[in-house]
C-alpha positions in Angstrom: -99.2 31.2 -55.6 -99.0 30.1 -59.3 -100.4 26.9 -60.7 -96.8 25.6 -60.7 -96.3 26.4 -56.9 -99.8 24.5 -56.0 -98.2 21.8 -57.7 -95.1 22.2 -56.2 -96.9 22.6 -52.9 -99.5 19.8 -53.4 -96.8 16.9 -53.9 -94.6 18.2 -51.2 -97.1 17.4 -49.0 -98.5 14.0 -50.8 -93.9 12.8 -50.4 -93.9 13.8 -46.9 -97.5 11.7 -46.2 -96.4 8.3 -48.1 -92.7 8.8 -46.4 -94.3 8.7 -42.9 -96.8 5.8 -44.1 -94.4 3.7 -45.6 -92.1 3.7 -43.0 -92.8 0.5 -40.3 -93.8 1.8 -37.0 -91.7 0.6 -35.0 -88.5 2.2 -37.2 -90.5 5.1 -36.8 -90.8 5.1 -32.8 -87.2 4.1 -32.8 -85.9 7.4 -35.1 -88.6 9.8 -32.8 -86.8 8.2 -29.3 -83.4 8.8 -31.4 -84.7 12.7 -32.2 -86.0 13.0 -28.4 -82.9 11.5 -26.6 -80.3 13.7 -28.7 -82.8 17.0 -27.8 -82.5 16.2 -24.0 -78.9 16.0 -24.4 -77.7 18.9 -26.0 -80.9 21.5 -25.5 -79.5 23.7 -22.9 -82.0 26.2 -23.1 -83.7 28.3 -20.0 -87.6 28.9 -19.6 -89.8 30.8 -17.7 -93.2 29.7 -17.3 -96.3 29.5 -15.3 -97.7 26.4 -13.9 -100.5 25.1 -12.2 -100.0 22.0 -10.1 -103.0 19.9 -8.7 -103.0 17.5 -6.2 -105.1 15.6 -3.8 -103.7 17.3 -0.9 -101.6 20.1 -2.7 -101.9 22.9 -5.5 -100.4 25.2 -6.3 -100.4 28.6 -8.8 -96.5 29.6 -9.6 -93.8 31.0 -11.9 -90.8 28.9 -12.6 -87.6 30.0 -14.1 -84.9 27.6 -15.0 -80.9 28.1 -14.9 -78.3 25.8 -14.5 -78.1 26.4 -11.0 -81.3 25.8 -10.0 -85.1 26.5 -10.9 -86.4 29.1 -9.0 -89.8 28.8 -7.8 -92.2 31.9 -7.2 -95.8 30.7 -5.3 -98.3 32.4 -5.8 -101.1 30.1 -4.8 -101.2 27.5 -2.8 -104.7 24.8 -2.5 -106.3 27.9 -3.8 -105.2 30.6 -1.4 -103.3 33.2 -2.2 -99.7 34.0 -1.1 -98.7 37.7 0.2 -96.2 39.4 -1.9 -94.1 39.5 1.0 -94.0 35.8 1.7 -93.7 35.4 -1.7 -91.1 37.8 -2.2 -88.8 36.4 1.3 -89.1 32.3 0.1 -87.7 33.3 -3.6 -85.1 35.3 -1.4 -84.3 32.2 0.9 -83.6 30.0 -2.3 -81.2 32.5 -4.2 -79.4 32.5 -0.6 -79.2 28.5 -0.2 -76.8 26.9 -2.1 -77.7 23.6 -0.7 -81.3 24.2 -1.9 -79.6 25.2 -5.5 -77.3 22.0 -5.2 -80.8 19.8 -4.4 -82.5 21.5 -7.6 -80.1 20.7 -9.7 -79.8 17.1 -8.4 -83.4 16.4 -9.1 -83.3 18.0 -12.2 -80.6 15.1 -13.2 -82.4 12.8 -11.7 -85.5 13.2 -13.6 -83.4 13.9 -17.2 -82.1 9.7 -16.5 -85.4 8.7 -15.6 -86.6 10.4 -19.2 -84.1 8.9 -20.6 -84.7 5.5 -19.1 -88.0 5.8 -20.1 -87.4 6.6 -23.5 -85.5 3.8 -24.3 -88.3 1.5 -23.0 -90.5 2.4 -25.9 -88.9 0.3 -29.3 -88.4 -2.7 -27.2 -91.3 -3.0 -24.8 -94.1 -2.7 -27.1 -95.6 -3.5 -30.2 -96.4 -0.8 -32.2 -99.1 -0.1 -34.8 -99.9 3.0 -37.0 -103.2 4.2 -36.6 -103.7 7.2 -38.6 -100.9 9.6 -40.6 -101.4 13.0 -42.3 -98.9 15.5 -43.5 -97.9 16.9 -40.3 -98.7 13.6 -37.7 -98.5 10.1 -37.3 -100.3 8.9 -34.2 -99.2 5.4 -33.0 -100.9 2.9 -30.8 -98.5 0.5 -28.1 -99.2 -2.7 -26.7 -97.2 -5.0 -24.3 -94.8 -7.4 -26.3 -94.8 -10.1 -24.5 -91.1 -11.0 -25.4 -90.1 -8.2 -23.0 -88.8 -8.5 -19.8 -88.8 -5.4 -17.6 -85.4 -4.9 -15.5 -86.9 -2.4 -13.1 -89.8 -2.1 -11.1 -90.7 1.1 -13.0 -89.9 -0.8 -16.4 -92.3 -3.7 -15.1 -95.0 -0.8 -14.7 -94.6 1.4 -18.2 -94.3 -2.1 -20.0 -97.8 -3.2 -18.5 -99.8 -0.1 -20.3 -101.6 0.2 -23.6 -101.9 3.7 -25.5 -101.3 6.1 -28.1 -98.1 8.3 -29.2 -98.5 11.4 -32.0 -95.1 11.8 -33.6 -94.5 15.0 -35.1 -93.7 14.1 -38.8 -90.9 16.9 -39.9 -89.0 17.2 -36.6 -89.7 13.9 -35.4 -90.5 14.9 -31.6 -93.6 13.5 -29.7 -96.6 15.6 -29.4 -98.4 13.5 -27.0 -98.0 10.2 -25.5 -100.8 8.1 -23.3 -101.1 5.0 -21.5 -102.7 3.0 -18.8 -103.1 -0.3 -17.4 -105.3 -2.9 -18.8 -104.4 -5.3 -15.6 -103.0 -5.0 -12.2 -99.4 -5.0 -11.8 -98.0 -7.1 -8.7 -94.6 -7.2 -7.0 -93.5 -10.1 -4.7 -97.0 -11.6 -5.6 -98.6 -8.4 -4.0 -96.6 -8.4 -0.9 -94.8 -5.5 -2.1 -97.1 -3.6 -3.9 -99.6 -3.5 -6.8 -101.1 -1.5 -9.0 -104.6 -1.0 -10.0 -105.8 -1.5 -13.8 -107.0 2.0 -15.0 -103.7 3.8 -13.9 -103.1 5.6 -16.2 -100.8 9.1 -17.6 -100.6 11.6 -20.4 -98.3 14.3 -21.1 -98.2 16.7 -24.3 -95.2 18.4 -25.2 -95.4 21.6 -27.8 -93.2 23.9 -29.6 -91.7 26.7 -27.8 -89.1 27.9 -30.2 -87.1 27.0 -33.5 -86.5 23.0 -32.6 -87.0 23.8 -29.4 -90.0 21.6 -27.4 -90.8 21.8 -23.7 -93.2 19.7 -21.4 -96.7 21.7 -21.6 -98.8 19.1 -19.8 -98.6 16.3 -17.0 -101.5 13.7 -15.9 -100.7 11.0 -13.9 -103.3 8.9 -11.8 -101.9 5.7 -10.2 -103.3 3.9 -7.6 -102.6 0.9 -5.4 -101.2 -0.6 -2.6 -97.0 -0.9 -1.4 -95.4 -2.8 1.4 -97.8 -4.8 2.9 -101.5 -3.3 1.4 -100.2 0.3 2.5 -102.7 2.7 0.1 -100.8 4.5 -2.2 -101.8 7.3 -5.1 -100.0 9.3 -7.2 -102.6 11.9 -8.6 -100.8 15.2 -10.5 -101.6 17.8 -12.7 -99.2 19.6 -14.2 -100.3 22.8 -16.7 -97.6 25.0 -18.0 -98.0 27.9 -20.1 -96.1 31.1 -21.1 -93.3 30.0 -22.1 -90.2 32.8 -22.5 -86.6 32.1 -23.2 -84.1 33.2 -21.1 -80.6 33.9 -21.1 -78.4 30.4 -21.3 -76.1 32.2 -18.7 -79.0 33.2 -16.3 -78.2 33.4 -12.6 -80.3 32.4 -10.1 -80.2 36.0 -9.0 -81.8 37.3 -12.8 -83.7 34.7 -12.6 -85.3 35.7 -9.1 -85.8 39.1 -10.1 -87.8 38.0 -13.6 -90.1 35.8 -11.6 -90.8 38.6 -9.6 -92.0 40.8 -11.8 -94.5 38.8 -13.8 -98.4 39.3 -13.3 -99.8 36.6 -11.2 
């Protein structure tokens, strides 16, 4: 690179760092829920990956493969025991012959795209936002409860209780990582109904799989507390996904069964 490309190169980079700094925070969080809500919508793509699932009573070791029929599901491991290829084999079998199963699959698969979506829209008008650090390629953010907000839900009353940190990336405008926890306990019907302790707490990290393509690459979420009358209650997961590899956007739940089949535990 000539003299004139360092240049070229060096101001490039010193543009894209005062654009990110100059622009308020909260526009900033507002454009990145804008970038993430529009990629949910019309990113139709299908993964494979593997994923390791941990929790306090349950884990499990498997290859997933999505289609617009239904994720199928190959276990490998389950609370560290391994699953014969046989049984692993006749479950994937069972699935690709339940359309019910398919039906419920894709069903929760809606259901969690609203509650994303619900979620995303929380974030300009729930918190207060601050910028804590920027370089070329991230601005990290830090949330706090505004105190003018007033949840509508139960899980709005919950996610507008934490303090944390969200690292926007700068050219595509897609979150890299976002955490939280509580800083107090959260009550419902004075405590009648349930309560959460402070210290709950999640983190997730999402990462480039493809050209503008991002997926979900990692899960924690530790909340503890009590529901309906003092009942103990904790959601502990672990969610670790990894080799990524883009499938087909007409995949069928049959191709997808077979490809799951044949990767390497």
């Amino acid at each position: 690179m000539g003299l004139r490309g360092v240049v070229v190169f060096a101001v490039g980079i010193l543009l894209t760092t005062t654009a990110a700094s100059a622009e308020s925070p909260q526009s900033l969080i507002q454009r990145a829920v804008n970038s993430e809500r529009a990629a949910n919508q019309n990113d139709h793509s299908n993964w494979m990956y593997h994923e390791e699932v941990k929790k306090p009573k349950d884990g499990v070791v498997q290859w997933v493969a999505a289609t617009q029929h239904g994720d199928v599901h190959r276990v490998c491991q389950r609370n560290g025991q391994r699953i014969p290829d046989a049984r692993q084999r006749d479950v994937v079998q069972e699935f690709l012959h339940d359309a019910h199963a398919q039906k419920k699959s894709v069903e929760e698969d809606a259901h969690d795209a609203k509650q994303i979506d619900d979620f995303l829209k929380l974030l300009p008008v729930a918190f207060i936002w601050t910028q804590t650090s920027s370089d070329a390629v991230n601005t990290t953010l830090h949330f706090e409860p505004d105190p003018k907000f007033h949840p509508p839900t139960r899980e709005a009353k919950v996610f507008g209780g934490m303090v944390g940190d969200v690292v926007v990336d700068n050219q595509q405008l897609r979150v890299r990582s976002m955490s939280g926890h509580l800083t107090h306990e959260i009550t419902f019907g004075g405590g009648l109904l349930g309560r959460l302790k402070e210290g709950s707490s999640f983190a997730l990290e999402q990462s480039q799989t493809g050209p503008s393509l991002w997926q979900l690459t990692s899960l924690h979420v530790h909340l503890v507390g009590n529901a309906l009358l003092f009942k103990s209650v904790s959601l502990e997961e672990d969610d670790e996904r990894t080799k990524f590899e883009l499938q087909s956007p007409n995949v069928t739940v049959e191709q997808a069964g077979e490809l799951v089949m044949k990767q390497v535990e």
